[in-house]
MIRO-6629 format. One line per 4 residues: number of its first residue (from 1); for each residue x, y, z of C-alpha. Coordinates in Angstrom, 1 decimal. Example, Ala and Ser with C-alpha at 12.3 -4.5 7.8 and 13.67 -1.06 7.14 Angstrom:
% MIRO-6629
1> 12.3/-4.5/7.8 ~ 13.7/-1.1/7.1 $
This chain:
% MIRO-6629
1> 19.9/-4.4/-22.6 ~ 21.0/-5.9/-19.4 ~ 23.1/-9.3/-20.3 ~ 21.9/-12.4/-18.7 $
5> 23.5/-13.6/-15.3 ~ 25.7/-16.7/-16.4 ~ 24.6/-18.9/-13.4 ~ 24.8/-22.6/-12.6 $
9> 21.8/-24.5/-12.2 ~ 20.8/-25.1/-9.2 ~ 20.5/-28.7/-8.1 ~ 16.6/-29.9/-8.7 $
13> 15.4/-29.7/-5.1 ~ 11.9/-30.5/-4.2 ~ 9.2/-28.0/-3.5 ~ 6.9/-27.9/-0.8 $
17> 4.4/-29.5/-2.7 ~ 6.7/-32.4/-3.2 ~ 7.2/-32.7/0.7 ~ 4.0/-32.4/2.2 $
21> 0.4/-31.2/1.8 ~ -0.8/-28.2/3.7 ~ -4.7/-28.8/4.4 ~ -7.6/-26.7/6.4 $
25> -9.5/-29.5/7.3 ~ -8.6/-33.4/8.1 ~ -9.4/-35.2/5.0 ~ -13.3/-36.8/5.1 $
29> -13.0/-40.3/6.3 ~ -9.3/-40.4/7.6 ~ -8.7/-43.8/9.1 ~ -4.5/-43.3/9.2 $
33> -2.4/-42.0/11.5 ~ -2.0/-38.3/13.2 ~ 0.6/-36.6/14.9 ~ 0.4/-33.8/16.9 $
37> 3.0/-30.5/17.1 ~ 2.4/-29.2/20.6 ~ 3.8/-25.1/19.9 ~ 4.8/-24.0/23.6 $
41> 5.1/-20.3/23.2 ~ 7.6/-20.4/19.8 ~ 9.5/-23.9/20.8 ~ 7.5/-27.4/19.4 $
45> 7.0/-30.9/20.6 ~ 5.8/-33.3/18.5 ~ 4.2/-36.2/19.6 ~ 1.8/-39.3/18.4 $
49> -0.4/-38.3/21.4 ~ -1.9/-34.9/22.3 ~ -0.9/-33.9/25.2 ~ -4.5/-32.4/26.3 $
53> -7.8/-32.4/24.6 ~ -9.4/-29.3/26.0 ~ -6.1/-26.8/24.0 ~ -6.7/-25.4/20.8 $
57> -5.3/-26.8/17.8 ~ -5.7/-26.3/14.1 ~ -5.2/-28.7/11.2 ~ -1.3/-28.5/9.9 $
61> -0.9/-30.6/6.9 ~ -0.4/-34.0/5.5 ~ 2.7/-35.8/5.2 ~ 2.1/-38.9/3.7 $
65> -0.9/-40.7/5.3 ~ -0.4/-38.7/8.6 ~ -2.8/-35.8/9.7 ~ -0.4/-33.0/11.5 $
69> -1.9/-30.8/14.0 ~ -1.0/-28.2/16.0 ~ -1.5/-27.5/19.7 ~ -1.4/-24.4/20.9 $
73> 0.2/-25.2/24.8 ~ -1.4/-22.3/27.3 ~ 1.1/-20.3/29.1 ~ 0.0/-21.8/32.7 $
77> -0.2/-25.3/31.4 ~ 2.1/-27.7/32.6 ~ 4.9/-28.4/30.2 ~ 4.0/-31.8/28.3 $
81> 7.4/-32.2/26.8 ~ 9.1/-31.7/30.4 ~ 11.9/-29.5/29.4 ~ 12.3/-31.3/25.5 $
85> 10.7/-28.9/23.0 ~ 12.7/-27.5/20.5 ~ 13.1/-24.1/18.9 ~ 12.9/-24.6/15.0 $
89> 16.4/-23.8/14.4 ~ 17.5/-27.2/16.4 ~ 14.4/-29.0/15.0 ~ 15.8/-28.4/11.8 $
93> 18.5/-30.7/12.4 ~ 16.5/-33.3/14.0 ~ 13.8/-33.6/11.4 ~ 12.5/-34.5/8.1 $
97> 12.5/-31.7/5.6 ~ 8.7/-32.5/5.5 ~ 8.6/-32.0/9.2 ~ 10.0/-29.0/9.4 $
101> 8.4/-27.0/7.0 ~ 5.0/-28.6/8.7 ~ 6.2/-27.3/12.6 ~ 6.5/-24.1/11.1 $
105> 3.6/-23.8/9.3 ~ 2.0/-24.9/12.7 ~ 4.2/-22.2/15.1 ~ 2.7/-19.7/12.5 $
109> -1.0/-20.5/11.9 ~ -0.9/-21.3/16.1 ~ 0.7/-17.6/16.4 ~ -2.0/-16.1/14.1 $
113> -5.0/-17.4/16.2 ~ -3.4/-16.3/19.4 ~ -3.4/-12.7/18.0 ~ -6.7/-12.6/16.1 $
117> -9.0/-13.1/19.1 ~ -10.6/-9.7/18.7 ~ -11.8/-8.5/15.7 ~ -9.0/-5.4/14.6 $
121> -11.9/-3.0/13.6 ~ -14.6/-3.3/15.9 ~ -12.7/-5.5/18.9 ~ -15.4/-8.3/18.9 $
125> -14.2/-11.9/19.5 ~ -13.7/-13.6/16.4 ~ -14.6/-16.9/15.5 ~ -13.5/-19.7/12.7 $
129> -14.6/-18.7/9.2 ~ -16.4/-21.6/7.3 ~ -14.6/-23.7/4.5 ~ -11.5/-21.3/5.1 $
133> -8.5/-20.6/6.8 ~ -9.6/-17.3/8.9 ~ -11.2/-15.7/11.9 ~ -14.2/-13.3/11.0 $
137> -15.7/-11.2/13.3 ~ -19.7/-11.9/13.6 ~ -20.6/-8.1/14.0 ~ -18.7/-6.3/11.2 $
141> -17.5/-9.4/9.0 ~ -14.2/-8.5/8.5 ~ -12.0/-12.0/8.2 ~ -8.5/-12.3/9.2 $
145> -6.3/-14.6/7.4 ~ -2.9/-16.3/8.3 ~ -0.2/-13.3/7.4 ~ 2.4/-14.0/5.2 $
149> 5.1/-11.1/4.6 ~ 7.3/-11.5/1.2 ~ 10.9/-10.5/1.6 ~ 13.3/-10.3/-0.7 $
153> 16.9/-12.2/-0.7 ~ 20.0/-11.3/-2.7 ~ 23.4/-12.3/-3.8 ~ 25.2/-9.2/-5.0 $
157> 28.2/-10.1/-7.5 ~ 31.0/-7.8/-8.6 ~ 32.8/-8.7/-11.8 ~ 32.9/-11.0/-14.7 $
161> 32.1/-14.2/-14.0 ~ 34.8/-16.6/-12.6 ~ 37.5/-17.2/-10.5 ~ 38.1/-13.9/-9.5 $
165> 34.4/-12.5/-9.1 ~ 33.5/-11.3/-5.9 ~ 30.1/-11.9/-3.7 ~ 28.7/-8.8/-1.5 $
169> 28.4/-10.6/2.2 ~ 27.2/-8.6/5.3 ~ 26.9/-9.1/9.6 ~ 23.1/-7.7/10.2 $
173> 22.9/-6.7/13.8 ~ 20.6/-9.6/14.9 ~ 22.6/-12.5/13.4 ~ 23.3/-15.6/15.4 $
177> 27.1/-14.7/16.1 ~ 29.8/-14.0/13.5 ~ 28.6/-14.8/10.3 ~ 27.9/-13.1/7.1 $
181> 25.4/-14.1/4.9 ~ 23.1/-12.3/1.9 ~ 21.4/-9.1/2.0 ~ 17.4/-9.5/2.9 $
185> 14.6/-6.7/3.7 ~ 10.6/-6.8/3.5 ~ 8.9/-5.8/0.4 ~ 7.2/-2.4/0.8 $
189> 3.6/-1.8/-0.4 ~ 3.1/-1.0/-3.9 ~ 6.8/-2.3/-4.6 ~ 7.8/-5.2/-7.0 $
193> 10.4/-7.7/-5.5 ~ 13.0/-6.4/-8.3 ~ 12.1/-3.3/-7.1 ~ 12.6/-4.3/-3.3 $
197> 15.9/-5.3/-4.1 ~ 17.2/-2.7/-5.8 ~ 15.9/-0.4/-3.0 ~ 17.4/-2.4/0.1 $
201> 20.7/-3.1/-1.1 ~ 20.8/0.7/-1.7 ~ 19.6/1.5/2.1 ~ 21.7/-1.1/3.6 $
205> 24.9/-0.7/1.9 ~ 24.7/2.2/-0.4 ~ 25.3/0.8/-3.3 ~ 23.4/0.6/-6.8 $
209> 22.7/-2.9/-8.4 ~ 21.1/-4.1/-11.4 ~ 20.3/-7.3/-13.7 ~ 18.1/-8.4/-10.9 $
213> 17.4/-12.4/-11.4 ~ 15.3/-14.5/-9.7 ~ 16.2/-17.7/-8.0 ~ 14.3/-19.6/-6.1 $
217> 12.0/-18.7/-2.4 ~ 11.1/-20.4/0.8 ~ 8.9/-19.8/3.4 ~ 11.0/-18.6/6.8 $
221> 8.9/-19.0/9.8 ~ 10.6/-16.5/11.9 ~ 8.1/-15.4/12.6 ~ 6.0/-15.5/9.0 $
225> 8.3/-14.3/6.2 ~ 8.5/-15.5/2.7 ~ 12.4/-15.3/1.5 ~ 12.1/-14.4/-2.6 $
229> 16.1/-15.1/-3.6 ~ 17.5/-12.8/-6.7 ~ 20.7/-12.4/-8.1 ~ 22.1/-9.2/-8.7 $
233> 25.0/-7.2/-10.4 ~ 26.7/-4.5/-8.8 ~ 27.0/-0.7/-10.8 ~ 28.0/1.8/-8.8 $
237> 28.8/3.1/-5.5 ~ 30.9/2.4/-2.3 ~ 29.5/0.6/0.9 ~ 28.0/2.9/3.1 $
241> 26.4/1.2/5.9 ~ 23.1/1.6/7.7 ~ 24.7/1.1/11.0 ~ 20.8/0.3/12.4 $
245> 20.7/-2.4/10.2 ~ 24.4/-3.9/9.3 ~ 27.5/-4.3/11.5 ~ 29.9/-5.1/8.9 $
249> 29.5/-5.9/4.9 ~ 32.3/-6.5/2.3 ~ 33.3/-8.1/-0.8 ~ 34.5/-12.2/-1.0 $
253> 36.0/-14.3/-3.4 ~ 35.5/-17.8/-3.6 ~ 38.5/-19.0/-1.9 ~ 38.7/-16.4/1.0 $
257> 34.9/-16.5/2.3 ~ 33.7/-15.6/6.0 ~ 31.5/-17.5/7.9 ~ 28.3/-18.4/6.0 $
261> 24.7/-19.2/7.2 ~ 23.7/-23.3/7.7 ~ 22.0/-25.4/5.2 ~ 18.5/-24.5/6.7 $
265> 18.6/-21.1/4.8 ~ 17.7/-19.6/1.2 ~ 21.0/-17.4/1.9 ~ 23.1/-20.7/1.9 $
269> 21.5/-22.3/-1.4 ~ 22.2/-19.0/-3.4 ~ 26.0/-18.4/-2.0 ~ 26.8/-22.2/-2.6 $
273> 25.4/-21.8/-6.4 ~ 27.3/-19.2/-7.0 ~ 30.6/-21.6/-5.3 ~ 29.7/-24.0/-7.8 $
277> 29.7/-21.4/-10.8 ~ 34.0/-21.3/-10.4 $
């Protein structure tokens, strides 16, 4: 029987249902305040105005008594925040945790309508479906909703735990510079997430794992993802790479680690719980 992972507790952090309230419709009666995320192409601008009436925009969420909307800016429009909107990696920074998760909810549900126009089976235009959160085509019914794809997020460890274990850290080719952060891939159909990671960490770096433990997830709106973070064990194997996917990937010990991702990531929360494990 696989032994348990000896891991620190994590430090009680909220979840999104502590931050804010993601809605489909503005509540019946609202009298408070709104604020309104203007998404110009993947970059937002929030504002206690809206910029135009005649754009699109969809109900967000509530955060506190405020409505959130998103506006979905048109291509040939003029710019409304003249030069000031912000990708969601440098809103981060600049924002409530509340807030952000809210932008990105809005970049995502404005991406969705922007590319579920035309019905996918029978090309006709589609149009809001009633009391939900979809398009559905009027000729064939199908409904599109809001897509969401699970991914899987893992800290690989090598040895008995303390002060000499190591951590598995990899360079993916489309990292933001130098840095070296967790091993991540989508969940294939028909797989489990244990399963996902057993699979990617053998695709990506050769190497078998097991004792796959769940962590904690949060949703990654680049563009729709949700990160599922695991803990693993390594059991066999050397590091092979997949030279399409990772540049570099070795093992760390506490006291000698590379550069690691920011605080706005899962892969930060599960590397720093396994620093406070020492």
């Amino acid at each position: 029987m696989d032994r348990v992972l000896r891991m620190h507790l994590m430090a009680p952090r909220p979840n999104t249902s502590d931050l804010y309230s993601p809605v489909n419709a503005e509540p019946s009666g609202h009298d408070g305040p709104r604020r309104y995320i203007h998404v110009i192409g993947a970059t937002v601008f929030v504002d206690d105005q809206i910029a135009d009436e005649s754009w699109d925009r969809h109900v967000v969420a509530m955060v506190d008594d405020t409505v959130l909307w998103a506006v979905d800016v048109p291509l040939d429009a003029e710019d409304p925040s003249y030069g000031s909107a912000l990708d969601l990696f440098s809103y981060f920074v600049r924002s409530s945790e509340a807030d952000w998760f809210a932008a990105g909810r809005a970049v995502q549900l404005v991406e969705w309508a922007r590319t579920h126009r035309f019905c996918g089976r029978c090309a006709t235009p589609t149009e809001p479906s009633l009391g939900e959160r979809g398009m559905k085509c009027p000729a064939c019914g199908l409904i599109a909703y809001p897509r969401v794809a699970p991914a899987m997020i893992t800290l690989v460890t090598r040895g008995e735990p303390g002060r000499d274990q190591e951590a598995l850290l990899a360079q993916g080719v489309n990292f933001r510079g130098p840095m070296y952060s967790c091993l991540a891939g989508f969940v294939e159909p028909g797989e489990d997430l244990e399963g996902a990671v057993v699979r990617e960490v053998k695709e990506e770096v050769g190497l078998t794992v097991g004792n796959v433990q769940y962590v904690s997830s949060q949703p990654w709106p680049f563009p729709h993802s949700l990160m599922v973070g695991f803990r693993a064990e390594y059991v066999s194997g050397d590091i092979v790479l997949d030279e399409s996917e990772i540049v570099d990937a070795q093992w760390y010990r506490r006291d000698a680690l590379p550069a690691i991702p920011p605080g706005i990531s899962i892969a930060r929360k599960l590397i720093d719980q396994w620093l406070a494990e020492d």
